[in-house]
N, C-alpha and C positions, 0 to 999 in steps of 0.2 A: 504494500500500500504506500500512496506516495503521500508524507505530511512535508507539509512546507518543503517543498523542494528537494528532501530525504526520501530515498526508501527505506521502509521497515517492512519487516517480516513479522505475523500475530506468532505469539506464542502462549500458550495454554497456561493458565495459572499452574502449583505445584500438585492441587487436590488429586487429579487425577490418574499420576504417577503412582502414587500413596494406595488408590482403589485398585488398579492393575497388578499392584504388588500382594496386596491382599488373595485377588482372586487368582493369583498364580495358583494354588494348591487349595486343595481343599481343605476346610477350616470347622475344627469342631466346638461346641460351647466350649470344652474343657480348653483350648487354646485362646478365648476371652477375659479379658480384653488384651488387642494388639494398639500398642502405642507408637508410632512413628514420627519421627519430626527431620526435619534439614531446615539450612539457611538456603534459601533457593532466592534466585533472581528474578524483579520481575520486572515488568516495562507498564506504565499509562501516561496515556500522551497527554501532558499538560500543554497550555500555551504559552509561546516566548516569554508573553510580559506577564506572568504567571508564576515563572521561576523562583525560587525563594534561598538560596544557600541547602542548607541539606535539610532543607523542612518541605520544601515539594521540589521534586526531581522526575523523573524521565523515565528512569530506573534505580534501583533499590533495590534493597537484599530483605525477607521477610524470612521470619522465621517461625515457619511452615509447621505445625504438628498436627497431626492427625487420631483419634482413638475410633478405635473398632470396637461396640462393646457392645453386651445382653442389654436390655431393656432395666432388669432388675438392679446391672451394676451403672447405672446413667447419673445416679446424684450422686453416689462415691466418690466417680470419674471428675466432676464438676467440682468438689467437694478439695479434689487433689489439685487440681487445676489453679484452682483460687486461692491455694495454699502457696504452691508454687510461687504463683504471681505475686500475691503478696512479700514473700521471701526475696524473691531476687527483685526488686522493684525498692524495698527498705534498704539492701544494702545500696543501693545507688542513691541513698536517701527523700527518698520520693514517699512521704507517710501517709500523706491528706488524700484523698482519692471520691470521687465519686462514682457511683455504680446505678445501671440503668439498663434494665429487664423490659427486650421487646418484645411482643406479641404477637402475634399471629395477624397478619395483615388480610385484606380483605379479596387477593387473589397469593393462593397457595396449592401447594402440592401435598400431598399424605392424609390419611385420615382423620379425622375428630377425634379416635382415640389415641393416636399418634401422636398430636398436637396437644390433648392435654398432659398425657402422662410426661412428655416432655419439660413443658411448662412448669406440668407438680415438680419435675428434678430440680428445674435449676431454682425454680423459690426454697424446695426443701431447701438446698445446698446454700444457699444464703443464709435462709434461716439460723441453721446446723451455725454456721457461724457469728451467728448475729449479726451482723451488717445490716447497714440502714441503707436502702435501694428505692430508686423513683420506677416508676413504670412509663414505658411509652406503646398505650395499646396500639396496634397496627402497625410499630414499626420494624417486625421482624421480618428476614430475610421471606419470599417467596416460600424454602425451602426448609425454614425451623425458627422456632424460636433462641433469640441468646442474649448474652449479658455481655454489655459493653461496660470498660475500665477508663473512667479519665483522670489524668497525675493532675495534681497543683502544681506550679513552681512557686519558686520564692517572694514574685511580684503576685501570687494569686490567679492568675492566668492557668485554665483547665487545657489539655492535650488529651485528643485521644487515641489509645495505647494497645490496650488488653483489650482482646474477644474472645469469648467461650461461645460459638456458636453451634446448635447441634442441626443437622443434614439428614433429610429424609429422600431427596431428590437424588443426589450421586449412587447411594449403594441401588436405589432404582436404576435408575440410568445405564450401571456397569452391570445389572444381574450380579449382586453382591450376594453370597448365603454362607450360612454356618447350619453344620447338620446340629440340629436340637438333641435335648438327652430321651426325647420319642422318637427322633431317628427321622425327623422331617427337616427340612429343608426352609431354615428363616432366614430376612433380611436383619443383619447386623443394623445397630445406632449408629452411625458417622458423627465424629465431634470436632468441628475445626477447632483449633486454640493456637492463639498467636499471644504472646508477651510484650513483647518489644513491637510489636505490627512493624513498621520499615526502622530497621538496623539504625539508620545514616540519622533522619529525623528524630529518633530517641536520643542518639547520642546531641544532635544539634539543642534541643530540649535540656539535653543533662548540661550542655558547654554553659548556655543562657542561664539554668537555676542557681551555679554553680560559679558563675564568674569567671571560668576556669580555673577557678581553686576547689581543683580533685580532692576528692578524701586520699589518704597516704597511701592504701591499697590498689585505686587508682591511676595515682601518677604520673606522667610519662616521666619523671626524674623524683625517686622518691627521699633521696640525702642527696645533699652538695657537701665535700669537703673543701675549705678554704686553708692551704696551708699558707702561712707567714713567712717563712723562708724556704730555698731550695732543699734544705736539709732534711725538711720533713717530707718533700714532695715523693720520694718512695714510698714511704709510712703510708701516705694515702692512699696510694695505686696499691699498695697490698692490702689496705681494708677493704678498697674498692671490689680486690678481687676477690677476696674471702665471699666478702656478699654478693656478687653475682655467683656462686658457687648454692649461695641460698635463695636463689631468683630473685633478689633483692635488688631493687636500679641505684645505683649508687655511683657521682660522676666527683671529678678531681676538675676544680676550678684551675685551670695554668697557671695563674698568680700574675698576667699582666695588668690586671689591673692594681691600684692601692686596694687597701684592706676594705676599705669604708665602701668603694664601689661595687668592692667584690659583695660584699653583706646585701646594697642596694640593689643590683644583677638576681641575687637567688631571692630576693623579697622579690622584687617586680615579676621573679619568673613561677611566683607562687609555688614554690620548692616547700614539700611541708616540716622535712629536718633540714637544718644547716648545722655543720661543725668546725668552728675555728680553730687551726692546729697549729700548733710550736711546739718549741721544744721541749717544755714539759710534760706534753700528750705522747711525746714521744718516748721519752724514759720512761714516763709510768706505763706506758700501754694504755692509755684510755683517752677518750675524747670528749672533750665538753658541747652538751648538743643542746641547739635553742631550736623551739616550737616554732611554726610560724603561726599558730593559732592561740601554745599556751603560756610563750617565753621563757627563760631559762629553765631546761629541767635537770641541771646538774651534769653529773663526768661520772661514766660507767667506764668499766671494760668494756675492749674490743668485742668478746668475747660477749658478756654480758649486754650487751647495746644488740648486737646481731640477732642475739636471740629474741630480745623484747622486738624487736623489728620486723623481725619472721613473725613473731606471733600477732603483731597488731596487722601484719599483710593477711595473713591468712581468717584471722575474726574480723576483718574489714573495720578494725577500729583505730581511733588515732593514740598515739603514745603518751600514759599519762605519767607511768614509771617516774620518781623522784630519787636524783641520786642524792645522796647527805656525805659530806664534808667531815671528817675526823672529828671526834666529840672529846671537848677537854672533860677532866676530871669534874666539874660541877656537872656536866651530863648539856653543856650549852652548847651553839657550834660553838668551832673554834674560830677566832680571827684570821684574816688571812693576814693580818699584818706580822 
């Protein structure tokens, strides 16, 4: 097809990949439900003046899942879904959300009983977790009812994200079946579910709530070392290298700049550790690390720092660890004087 002066070629959304694989083999209840998902590519033609950075695009990466399941297991399925999403949605700190249950619109596909036991799923599955949800009667797909996710950002502004949508029309469409435990021949539940719905725009969404100041687990540079003289500049490059040993991002400032610019460099570049080194970090083996959200948090070991580091990468949390200063005999710090 010719848009604006382009040829494109259609290409099929991922849904149908997903049925085809299904109906490769024959499929029993006892094999439900089948869960599938990819990040698959997909194309809708916006117009020129339309374009928006990675919030509306051309093509986009969605990530595609698919569940094949009994009737009986349809709110569990939904149930798992909306746990999910909620889960990987808070670590990218996204908490406030709104939820909104469409309905069976006024030209559709499938039964009446089809269409409420559906319906009964996904309010059970709300319910089940108590969540507060609007309804929009008439606004569900042709082909099922589902539950749309929209994130807040930080200015208040809703994005929409997550769908749990369930599909009565596809497993028709492909002659979908799973032999029953009376040994007949039923059509499977199809449940689209997308998270992230396009890759590119969630992430544009995250950059916007976010300022680009990632959480640490995040980060595209998650420690800066600042060394003071050439002397410590190995010392760095070996801490450096210790923690990419523990996937940890960790870069060595070069030092042309003065000290002060180097500090203002990893503030503006929203770097969420920074470590200023001398020579004393170097004798003792530790390094003295400031937040860039909690300000100084004292001088660990190498050793001891790595590992709180790993650990706040991996609980997607920021580092609060306090390190403490030699205790004189009244139990005070001690002066540094």
């Amino acid at each position: 097809m010719d848009v604006e002066n382009e040829i494109y070629q259609i290409k099929p959304m991922n849904c149908p990949f997903h049925c085809l694989m299904f109906k490769d083999d024959i499929r029993s209840y006892r094999d439900l439900p089948f869960r599938w998902g990819e990040l698959g590519t997909v194309y809708r033609y916006e117009r020129s003046g339309t374009l928006h950075g990675l919030m509306r695009v051309r093509g986009f990466t969605q990530d595609d899942a698919h569940i094949f399941c009994l009737p009986e297991q349809l709110q569990d399925e939904i149930v798992g879904v909306l746990k999910l999403t909620q889960s990987i949605l808070s670590r990218f700190g996204f908490d406030k959300y709104e939820l909104m249950l469409s309905t069976r619109p006024s030209k559709s596909v499938g039964s009446d009983e089809i269409w409420d036991a559906a319906t009964k799923a996904l309010v059970g599955a709300l319910d089940e977790l108590g969540w507060t949800y609007g309804v929009d009667e008439g606004g569900g797909a042709f082909y099922g009812p589902k539950i749309d996710l929209k994130i807040k950002d930080a200015i208040g502004r809703t994005w929409q994200c997550s769908t749990v949508q369930c599909d009565f029309n596809l497993p028709e469409r492909f002659d979908l079946e799973y032999v029953s435990a009376e040994g007949t021949r039923e059509r499977p539940i199809m449940v689209h579910r997308a998270i992230f719905g396009s890759i590119e725009r969630f992430f544009g969404i995250l950059i916007e709530n976010c300022a680009g100041d990632f959480p640490f687990w995040l980060a595209p540079v998650q420690m800066k070392l600042l060394p003071v003289t050439d002397a410590v500049f190995d010392y760095c490059k070996d801490v450096a290298a210790k923690a990419a040993l523990l996937g940890l991002r960790v870069e060595v400032d070069r030092g042309n700049e003065r000290l002060a610019k180097q500090i203002r460099n990893a503030e503006q570049g929203r770097i969420p550790i920074m470590s200023v080194v001398g020579m004393k970090e170097l004798e003792e083996g530790t390094l003295a690390v400031r937040s860039r959200k909690l300000g100084d948090l004292g001088s660990f070991t190498v050793d001891d720092l790595l590992a709180e580091l790993k650990r706040c990468d991996v609980a997607a949390e920021e580092m609060t660890m306090i390190g403490t200063l030699p205790e004189n005999n009244e139990g005070e710090t001690a002066s540094s004087e």
